[in-house]
N, C-alpha and C positions, 0 to 999 in steps of 0.2 A: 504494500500500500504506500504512496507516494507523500501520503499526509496525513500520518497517525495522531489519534487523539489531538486532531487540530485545533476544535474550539477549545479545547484545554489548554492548549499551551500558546495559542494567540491567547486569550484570557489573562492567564496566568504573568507572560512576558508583557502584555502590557498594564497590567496594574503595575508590574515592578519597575515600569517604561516610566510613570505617570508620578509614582514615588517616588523615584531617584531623582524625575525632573525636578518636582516639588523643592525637594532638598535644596539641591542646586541655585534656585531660582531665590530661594528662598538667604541662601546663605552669599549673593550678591552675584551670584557668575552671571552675564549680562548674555552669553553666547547661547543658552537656553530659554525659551521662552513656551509657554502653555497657554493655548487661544481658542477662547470657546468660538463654535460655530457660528457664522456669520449668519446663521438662521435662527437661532434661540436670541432671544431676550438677555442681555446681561443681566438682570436683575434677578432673573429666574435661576432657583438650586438644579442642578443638575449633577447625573452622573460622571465621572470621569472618561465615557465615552462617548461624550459630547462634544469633547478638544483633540486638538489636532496638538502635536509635541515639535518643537521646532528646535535645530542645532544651526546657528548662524555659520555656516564657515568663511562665506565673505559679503562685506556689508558691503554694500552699493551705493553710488553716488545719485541718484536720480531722488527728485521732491517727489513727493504725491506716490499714490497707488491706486492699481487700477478696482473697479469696481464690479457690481453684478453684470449691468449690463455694457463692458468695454470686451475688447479683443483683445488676447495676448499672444506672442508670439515667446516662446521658451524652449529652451533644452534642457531635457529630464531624462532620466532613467525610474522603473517604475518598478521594487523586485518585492518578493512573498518573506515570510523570516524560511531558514534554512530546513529541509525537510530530508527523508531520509535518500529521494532521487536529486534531490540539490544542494547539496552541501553550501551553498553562500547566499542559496536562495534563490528561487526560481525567480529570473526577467522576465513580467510580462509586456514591456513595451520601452523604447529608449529613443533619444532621435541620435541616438552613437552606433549608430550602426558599423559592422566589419571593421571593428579596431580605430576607427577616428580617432582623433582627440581631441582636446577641447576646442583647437583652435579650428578643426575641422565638421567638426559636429555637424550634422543638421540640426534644422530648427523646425518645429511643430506650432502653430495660426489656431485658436483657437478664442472662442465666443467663452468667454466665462462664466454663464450662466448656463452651459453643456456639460459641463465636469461633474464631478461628484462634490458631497456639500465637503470634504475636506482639503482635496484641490483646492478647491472655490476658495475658502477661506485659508489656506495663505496666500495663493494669489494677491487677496483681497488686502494684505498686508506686507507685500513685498514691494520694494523698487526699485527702478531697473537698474542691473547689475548685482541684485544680490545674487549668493548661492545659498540654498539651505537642503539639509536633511530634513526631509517631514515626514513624521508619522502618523497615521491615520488609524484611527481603530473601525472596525468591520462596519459598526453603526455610520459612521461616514462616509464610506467607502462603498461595497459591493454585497453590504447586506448577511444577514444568515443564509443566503440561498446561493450568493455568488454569481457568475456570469460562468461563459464556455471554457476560461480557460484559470480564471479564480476563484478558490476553493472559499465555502462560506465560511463567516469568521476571521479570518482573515485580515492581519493587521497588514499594512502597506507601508515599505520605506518608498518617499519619491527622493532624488536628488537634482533641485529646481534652480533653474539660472533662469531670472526675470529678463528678455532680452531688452523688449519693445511691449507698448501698450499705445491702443486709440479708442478715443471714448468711442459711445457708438454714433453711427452714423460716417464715420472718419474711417477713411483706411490705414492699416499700418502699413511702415516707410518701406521699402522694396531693399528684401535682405541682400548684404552683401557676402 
């Protein structure tokens, strides 16, 4: 079986995802950050799998961020946690395809308010040039039921570089 006892252990690794961030955040590191859904209410108590988990690894120079209804263009990788057919964790989707690199990457065009509500909401708080690690837990992501090629439950690492954003109605600038 390719992914044993998976709600267990998406469950499991991400409460301890959500703790340690807490810690963290808590004891000043600026480079973690915990952000409720850009669809809940802040005021409202919610579960811890209501937030998307965020690891800055480079801040970005751009003001502003894009919103529900803008366009983004980015480079991501999208992978499962490590199971026992994938050791590092299955990719389900990258715009690094056949070995690129960064400088080479493709880039992915997309309407923000297409994504999932945990995409969505970093998105929703990035600017362009940032990179982050985010984590998503299943409730924001792909559900208890999953899709064809993700398993439900299922926590999601993305690794997101903001390139470009146009509010709507605007086209983004023609990649180079």
């Amino acid at each position: 079986e390719k992914y044993p006892d998976w709600q267990n252990k998406n469950s499991t690794y991400w409460d301890n995802l959500y703790s340690e961030t807490q810690a963290k955040v808590n004891s000043g590191d600026t480079t973690w950050k915990i952000l409720k859904s850009y669809s809940i209410e802040d005021s409202l108590q919610s579960p811890n799998t209501d937030y998307i988990i965020v690891n800055v690894g480079t801040k970005g120079t751009g003001s502003g961020c894009p919103i529900y209804s803008d366009s983004v263009r980015v480079r991501y990788t999208g992978q499962l946690l490590p199971s026992t057919l994938y050791e590092n964790g299955y990719v389900f989707d990258t715009t690094n395809q056949n070995g690129a690199t960064e400088a080479t990457a493709g880039v992915a065009d997309f309407k923000v308010s297409d994504l999932t509500a945990g995409f969505a909401t970093a998105l929703q708080n990035m600017h362009i040039g940032d990179v982050w690690d985010v984590y998503v837990p299943w409730t924001l992501g792909y559900g208890t039921s999953g899709n064809s090629t993700i398993p439900g439950y299922s926590v999601l690492k993305f690794k997101i570089q903001l390139v470009a954003y146009a509010r709507a109605g605007a086209s983004l600038p023609p990649f180079k």
